[in-house]
C-alpha positions in Angstrom: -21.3 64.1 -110.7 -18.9 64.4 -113.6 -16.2 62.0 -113.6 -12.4 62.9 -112.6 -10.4 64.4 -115.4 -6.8 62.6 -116.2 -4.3 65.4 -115.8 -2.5 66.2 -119.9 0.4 66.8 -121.2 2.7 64.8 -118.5 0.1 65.7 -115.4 1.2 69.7 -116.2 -2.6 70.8 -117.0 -5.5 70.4 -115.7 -8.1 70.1 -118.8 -11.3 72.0 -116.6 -9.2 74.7 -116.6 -7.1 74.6 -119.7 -10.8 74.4 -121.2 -10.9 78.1 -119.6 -8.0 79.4 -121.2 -7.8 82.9 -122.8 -6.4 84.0 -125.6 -3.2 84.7 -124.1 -3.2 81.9 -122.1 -3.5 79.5 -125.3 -0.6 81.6 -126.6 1.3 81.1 -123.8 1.4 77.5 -123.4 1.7 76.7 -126.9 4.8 78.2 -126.7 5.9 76.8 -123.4 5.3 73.2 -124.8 7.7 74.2 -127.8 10.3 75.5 -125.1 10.0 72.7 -122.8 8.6 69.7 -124.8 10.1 67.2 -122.9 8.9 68.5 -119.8 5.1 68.4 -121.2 6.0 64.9 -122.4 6.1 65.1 -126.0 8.1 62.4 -127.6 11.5 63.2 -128.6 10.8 62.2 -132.1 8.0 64.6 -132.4 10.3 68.0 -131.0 11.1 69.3 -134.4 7.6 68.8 -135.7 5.8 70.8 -132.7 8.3 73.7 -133.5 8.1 73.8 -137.1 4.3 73.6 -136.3 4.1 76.4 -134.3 5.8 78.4 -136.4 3.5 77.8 -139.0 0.8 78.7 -136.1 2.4 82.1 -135.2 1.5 84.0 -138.5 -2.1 82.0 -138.7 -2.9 83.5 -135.7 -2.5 87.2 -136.6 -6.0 87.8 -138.1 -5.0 91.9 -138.3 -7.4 93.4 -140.6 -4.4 96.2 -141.8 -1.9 93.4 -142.6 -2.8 91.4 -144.4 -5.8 93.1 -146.2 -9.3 92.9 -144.9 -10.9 90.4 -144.0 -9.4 88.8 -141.0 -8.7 85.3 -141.7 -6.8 82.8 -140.0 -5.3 81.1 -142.7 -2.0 81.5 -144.2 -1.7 83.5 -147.1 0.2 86.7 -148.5 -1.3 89.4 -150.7 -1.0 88.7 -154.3 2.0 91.2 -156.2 -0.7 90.5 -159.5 -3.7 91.4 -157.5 -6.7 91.9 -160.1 -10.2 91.6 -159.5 -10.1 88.5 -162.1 -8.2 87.0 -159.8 -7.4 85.9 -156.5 -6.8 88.8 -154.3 -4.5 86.6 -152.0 -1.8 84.0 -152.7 -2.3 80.5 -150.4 0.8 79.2 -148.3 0.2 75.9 -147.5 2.6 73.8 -144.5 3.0 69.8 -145.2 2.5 67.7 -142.0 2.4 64.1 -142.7 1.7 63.8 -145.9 -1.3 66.5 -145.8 -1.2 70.3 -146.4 -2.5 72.6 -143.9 -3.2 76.4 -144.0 -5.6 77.0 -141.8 -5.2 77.6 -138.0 -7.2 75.1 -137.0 -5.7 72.5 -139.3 -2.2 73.4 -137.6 -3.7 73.1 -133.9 -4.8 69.3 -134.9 -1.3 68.1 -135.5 0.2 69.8 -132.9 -1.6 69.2 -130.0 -1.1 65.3 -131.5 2.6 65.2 -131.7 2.2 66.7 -128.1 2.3 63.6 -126.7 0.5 60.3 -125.5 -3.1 59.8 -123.7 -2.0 59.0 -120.5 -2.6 55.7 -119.0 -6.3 54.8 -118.0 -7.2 57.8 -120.6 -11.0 56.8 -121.5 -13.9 59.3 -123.6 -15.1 60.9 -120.6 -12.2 61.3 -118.5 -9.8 62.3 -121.8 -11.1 61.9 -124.9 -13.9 64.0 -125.2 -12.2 67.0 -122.6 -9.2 66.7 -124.9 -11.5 67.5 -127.9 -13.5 70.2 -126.2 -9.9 71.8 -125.5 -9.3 71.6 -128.8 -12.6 73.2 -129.8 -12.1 76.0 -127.3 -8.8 76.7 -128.3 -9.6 77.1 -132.1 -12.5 79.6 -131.1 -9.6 81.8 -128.9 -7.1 81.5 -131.3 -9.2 82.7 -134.1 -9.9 86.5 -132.6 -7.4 89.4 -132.0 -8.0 89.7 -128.4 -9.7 88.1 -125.6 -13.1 89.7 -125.4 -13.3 90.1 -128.8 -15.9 87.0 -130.7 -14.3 84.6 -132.9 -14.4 84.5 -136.2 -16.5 81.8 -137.3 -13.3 79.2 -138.5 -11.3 81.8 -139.9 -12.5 81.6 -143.2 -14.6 84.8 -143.5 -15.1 86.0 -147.0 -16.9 89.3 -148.6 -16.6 90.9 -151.7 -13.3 92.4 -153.4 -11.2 89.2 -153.2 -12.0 88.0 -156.6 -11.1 84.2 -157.2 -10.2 84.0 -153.3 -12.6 81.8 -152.0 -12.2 79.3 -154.8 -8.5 78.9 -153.9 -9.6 78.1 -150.6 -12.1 75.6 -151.7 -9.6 73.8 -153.9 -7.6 73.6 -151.2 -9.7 71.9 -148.9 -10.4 69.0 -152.0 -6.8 68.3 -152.7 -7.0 67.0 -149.0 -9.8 64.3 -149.8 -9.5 64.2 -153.3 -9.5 60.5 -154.4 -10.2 58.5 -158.0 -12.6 56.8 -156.1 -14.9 59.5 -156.1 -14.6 60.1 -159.5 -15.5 56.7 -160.3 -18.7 57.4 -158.2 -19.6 60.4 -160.6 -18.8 63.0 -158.2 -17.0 66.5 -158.1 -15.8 68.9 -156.7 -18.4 71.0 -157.2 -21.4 68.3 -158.3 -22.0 66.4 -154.5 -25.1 65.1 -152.5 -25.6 68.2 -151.0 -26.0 70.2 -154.1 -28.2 67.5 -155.7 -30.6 67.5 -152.5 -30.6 71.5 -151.7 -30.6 72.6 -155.5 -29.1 76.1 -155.6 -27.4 75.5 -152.4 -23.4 74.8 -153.0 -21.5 73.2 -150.5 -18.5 71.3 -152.5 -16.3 68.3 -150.9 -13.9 69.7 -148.3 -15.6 72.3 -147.1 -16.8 70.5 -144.0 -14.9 70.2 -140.4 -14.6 66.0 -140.9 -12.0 66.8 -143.9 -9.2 65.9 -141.9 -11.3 63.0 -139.7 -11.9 61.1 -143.0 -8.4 62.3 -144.3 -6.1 60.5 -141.9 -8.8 58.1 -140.3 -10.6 56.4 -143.1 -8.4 57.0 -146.8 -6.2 54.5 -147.8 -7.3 51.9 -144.6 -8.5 48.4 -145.6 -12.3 47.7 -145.4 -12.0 45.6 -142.0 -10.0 48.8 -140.6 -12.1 51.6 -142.1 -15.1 49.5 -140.5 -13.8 50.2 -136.6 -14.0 54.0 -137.0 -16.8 55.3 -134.9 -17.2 59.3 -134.8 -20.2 62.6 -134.1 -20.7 65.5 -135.0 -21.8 68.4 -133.0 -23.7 71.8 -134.4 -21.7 74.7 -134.8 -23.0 76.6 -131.8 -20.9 74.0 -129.1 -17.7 75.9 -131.0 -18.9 79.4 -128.8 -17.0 79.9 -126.2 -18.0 78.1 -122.7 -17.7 78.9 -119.5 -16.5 76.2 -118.0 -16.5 72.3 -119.1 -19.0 70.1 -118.3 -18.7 66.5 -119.4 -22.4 66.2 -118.8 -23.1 67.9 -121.9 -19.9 66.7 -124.0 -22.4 64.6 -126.3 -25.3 66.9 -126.7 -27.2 66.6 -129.2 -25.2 64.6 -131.5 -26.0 64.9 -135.7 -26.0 62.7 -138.1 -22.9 63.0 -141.1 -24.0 65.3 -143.8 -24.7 64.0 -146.9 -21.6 64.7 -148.6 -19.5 62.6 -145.8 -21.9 59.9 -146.3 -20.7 59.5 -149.2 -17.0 60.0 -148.1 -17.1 57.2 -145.7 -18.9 54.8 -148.1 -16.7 54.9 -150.8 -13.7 54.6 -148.3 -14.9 51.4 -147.3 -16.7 52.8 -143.5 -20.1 52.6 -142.4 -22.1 55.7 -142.5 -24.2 53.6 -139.0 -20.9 54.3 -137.2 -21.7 58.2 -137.8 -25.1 58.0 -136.3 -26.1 59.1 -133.2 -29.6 59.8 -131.5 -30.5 62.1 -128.2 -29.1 60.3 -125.1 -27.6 57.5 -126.9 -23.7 56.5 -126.1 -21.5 55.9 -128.7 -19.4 52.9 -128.8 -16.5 53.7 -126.3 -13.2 54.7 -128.5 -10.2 52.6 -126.9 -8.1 54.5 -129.4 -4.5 56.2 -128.3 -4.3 59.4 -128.4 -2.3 60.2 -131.5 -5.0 58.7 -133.6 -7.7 60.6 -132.0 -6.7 64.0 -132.0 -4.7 62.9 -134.8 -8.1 62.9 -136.6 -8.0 66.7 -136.2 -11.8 66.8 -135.3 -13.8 69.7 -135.7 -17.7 70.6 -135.6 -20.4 71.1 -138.6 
């Protein structure tokens, strides 16, 4: 029997069904917590952020494919006035949210949902934690189509042909967040990582992986003995479609292993790639984190 959810955002929502949540739904109580935010219990402190946020949500999550141009993306950006093929069909608008730039929907959803409020007390990974983050998940997926029965777009960041330099802006973009000298110092690049040494013609450059923003606020610029007490998963990109229902049973299915290119990520910022290893059926250590440093982390899926 699945264990007894903890009621969020001040005992408002029940997170089986917010798990359910369409489209409009999502929508809807985004903006009700930015109406009411101190009825959802978000911290005083914290009410200016969650509307500037949303804002910054609003426009992210119109993916129209008239305007802006084709294709739908959820990621904030304008069409460029100077639009050549040379260059990048689209100019970038980028939101700064504790020290870190965001663009993409997803990367907006992280922070809000954390300056939403508090775990509540007795929150633990199965009865908070890991519904919270399947929430999130589901929400990302919802947020990223045009209408309810419509499939999401696979993060938003569809590409084709006809954008010229586009996705290159959006892959520098994603660097800048993890961008350290430390790296350099370790003889990597942007462009020259693991994953392109070990897969040859196969190009997946720093950043452009869902643990950006996990190694971001969770691991850079920590001390060695902190960086060390970071435990995390992965799960495949297929536990991003949408779900039925929630079922904490199968939270932690088939956990990966970090990708080569966070290996090397959490090594040189002082973690340990064993905390990022999980087998079939094994538990990871139980995260007695609060809650603004877990969804803070502003997980996502590989």
């Amino acid at each position: 029997m699945s264990e007894q959810l903890i009621p969020w955002l001040n005992g408002h929502l029940d997170l089986c069904l917010t798990c359910m949540f369409s489209r409009t739904d999502v929508v809807a109580i985004l903006n009700d917590i930015v109406t009411f935010p101190h009825t959802h219990g978000a911290p005083p402190q914290n009410v200016d952020t969650l509307s500037s946020i949303h804002q910054d949500i609003i426009p992210a999550r119109m993916v129209k494919t008239t305007s802006p141009p084709t294709p739908p993306q959820n990621i904030d950006r304008q069409p460029n006035p100077r639009w050549l093929r040379a260059i990048a069909r689209f100019q970038l608008r980028k939101s700064t949210y504790e020290g870190i730039k965001c663009c993409a929907l997803p990367d907006l959803l992280g922070p809000f949902l954390s300056s939403s409020g508090q775990a509540p007390t007795g929150a633990t990974k199965r009865n908070f934690y890991l519904p919270v983050t399947a929430v999130f998940g589901q929400w990302c997926a919802k947020l990223t189509r045009e209408v309810d029965d419509q499939r999401p777009q696979v993060g938003g960041f569809a590409v084709h042909g006809g954008m010229g330099s586009w996705p290159a802006v959006l892959d520098r973009a994603r660097y800048e967040i993890i961008w350290s000298p430390l790296r350099e110092l370790a003889n990597w690049s942007h462009t020259w990582t693991p994953s392109n040494r070990s897969r040859g013609r196969c190009r997946t450059p720093f950043g452009r992986f869902a643990e950006t923003y996990l190694i971001r606020k969770l691991l850079m610029g920590k001390t060695s003995v902190e960086a060390e007490q970071v435990y995390g998963l992965a799960l495949p990109r297929k536990y991003m479609d949408l779900a039925p229902v929630y079922d904490g049973r199968l939270s932690g299915a088939q956990p990966m292993g970090s990708c080569s290119n966070c290996q090397v990520l959490i090594s040189i910022n002082h973690g340990s790639t064993l905390n990022f290893i999980s087998a079939y059926g094994l538990e990871v250590q139980e995260l007695r984190l609060d809650f603004e440093r877990t969804v803070e982390s502003w997980i996502g899926v590989t």
